[in-house]
N, C-alpha and C positions, 0 to 999 in steps of 0.2 A: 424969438418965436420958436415953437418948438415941433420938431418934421411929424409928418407920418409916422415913419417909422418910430421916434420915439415914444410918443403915442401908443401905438399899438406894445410896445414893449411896455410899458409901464399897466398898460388895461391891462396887458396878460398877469403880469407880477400879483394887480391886487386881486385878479382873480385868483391866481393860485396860492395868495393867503386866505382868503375868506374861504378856502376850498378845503385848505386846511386846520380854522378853525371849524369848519362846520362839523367837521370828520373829527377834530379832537374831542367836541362834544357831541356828535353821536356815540363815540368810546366809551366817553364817560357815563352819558344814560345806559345803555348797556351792561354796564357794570353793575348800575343800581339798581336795572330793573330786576335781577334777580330776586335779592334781599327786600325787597318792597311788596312782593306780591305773598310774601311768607309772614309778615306780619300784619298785614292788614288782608280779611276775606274778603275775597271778589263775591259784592252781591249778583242775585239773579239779573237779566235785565226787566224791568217792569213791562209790565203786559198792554199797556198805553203806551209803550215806547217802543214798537216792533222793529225789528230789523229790516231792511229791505230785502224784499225777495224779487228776484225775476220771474218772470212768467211765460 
């Protein structure tokens, strides 16, 4: 059977790989999003599609 502590040691591990895949690809979008918005033109937003505003 496996203790507490093990347990919690092992939660923490796959946390702090999924913590560092997430962070690997946030890198990589970031890198892309440069080069992405240079070739393709950002439309207007449509005027039936309003942003939200506070009031």
């Amino acid at each position: 059977m496996i203790s507490n502590n093990e347990r919690m040691r092992i939660r923490r591990q796959m946390q702090r790989r999924i913590n560092e895949v997430v962070a690997e690809r946030r890198r990589t979008r970031q890198l892309e999003v440069p080069v992405e918005p240079a070739a393709q033109p950002v439309e207007p937003t449509e005027p039936d599609n309003p942003r939200l505003t506070t009031v």
